[in-house]
N, C-alpha and C positions, 0 to 999 in steps of 0.2 A: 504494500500500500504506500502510496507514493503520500509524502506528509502535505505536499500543498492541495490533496483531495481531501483530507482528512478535517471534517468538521469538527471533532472533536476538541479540537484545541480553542474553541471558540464556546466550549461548553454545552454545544447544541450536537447531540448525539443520534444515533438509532433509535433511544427510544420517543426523543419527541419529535423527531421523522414519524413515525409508525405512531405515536397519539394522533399525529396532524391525520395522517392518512386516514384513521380510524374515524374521526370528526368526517372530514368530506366524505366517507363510504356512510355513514349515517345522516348529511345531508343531502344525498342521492338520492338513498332511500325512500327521505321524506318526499322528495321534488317528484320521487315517483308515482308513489300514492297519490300526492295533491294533485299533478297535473298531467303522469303519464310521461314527462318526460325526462330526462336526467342532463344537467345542463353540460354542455363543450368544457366549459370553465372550471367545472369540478372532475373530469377524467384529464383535462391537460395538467392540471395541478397533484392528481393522479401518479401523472406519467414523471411528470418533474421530481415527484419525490421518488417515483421507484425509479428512475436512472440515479439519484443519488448516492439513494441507497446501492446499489449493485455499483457502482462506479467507483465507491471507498471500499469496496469491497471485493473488488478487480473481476467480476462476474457478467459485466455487461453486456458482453457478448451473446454469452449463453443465455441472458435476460430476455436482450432483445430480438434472437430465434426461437426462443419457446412463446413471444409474446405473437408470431407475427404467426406461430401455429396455432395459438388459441384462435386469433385474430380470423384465418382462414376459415376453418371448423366453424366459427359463430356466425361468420358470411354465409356459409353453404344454409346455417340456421337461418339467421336472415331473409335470402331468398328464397326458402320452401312456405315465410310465412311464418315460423317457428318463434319466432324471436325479434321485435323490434332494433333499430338499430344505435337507439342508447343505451341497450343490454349489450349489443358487438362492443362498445367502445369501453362503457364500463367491463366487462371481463376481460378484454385485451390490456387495460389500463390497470386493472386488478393485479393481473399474475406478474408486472414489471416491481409488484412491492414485494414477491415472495423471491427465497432461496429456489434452487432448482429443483431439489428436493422432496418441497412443499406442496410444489403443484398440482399432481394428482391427488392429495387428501383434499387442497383447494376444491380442484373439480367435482372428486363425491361428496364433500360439505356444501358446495352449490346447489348439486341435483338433489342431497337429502334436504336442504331448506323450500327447492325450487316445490319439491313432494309437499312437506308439511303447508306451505303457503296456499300450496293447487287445494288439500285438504281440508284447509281452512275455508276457502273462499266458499268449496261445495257444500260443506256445514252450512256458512253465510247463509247462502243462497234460499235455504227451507226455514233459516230463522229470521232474518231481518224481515222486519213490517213493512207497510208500505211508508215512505214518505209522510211523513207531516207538515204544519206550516214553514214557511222559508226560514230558515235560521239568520241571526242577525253574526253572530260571531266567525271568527276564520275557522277554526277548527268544528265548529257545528258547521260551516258550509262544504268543508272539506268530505265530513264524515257522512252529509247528506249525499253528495254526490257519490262515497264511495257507497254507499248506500245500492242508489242509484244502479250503477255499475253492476254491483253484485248481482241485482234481481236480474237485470238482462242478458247478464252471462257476458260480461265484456272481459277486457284481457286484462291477464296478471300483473300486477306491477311485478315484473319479474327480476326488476333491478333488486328489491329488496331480499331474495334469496341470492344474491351476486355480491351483494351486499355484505350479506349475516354470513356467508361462505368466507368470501376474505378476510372478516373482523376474527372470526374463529378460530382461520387457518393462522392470519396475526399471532393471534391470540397463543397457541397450543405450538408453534415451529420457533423457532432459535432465528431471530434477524438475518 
C-alpha cells in the first residue's frame, strides 16, 4: 500500500468509509420505496467510496472486473424486465464496497432479502385496507401510496433487498 493512498493518516479510515456507505445504501433504500427510484448521486458516491476503499487496498482491479460482471448479469436482468435499472446500478455500485471474497455471500444475502421482501409484499397484499382520506404528512403520503402499490401488485422496491444484502455482507466480511 503505497502511503500517499492511504487515508488513514488523516484519521479517516475503512470504517467511516463503510459507515458512509452504509448511510447512502439506506438512503436508496428509502428513495426507493418513496419514489421507485434510486438516485445517480447516491450509486456514484457508491462507487467513489468503493474504489477507495479497494484502491488503499491495492485490489482495484479485481474490484472493478467483478463489478463490471455483476454489472452485465443485472443488464441481461434488466432487459428481460426482471429488474429496473437503478437496481443495475445500485448492485454494480454495491459489490465495488466488498473484498473479492464477499461477493457471492453478497449475492445470496440479496436474493435471500430480495425473497423475504417479495414475501412480505404478498402478505401486504391480502392485509392492507383500502385507502382512506388523503394524508397531510410525508411519511402518511409515502405509506399511502405504498399502500397503493401493494393492492395493485406493482413492483418491488427491489433496491431495498440490494440494499439490506450489502449492509449485511458490510456488516458480517472483514473490509
Amino acid at each position: 500500500m503505497q502511503p500517499y493512498l492511504s487515508l488513514y493518516w488523516a484519521g479517516f479510515g475503512a470504517p467511516a468509509l463503510i459507515g458512509g456507505a452504509i448511510l447512502l445504501l439506506v438512503m436508496a433504500s428509502l428513495c426507493d420505496i418513496a419514489v421507485r427510484i434510486i438516485p445517480d448521486g447516491i450509486c456514484i458516491a457508491l462507487v467513489a467510496i468503493g474504489l477507495v476503499l479497494r484502491i488503499v487496498q491495492g485490489h482495484a482491479a479485481v474490484a472493478l472486473l467483478a463489478a463490471a460482471i455483476v454489472f452485465l448479469c443485472a443488464m441481461v436482468c434488466y432487459l428481460r424486465g426482471w429488474m429496473g435499472g437503478g437496481d443495475v446500478k445500485l448492485i454494480s455500485a454495491s459489490v465495488l464496497l466488498l473484498p473479492a471474497a464477499a461477493i457471492t455471500t453478497y449475492i445470496a444475502l440479496v436474493g435471500l432479502a430480495g425473497g423475504i421482501l417479495a414475501l412480505v409484499y404478498i402478505a401486504l397484499r391480502r392485509l392492507v385496507p383500502k385507502p382512506g382520506p388523503r394524508p397531510t404528512g410525508l411519511l402518511a403520503r409515502i405509506w399511502r401510496t405504498e399502500r397503493f402499490r401493494i393492492r395493485r401488485g406493482g413492483p418491488l422496491p427491489y433496491g431495498v433487498g440490494i440494499a439490506s444484502g450489502a449492509i449485511l455482507t458490510l456488516l458480517i466480511s472483514p473490509a
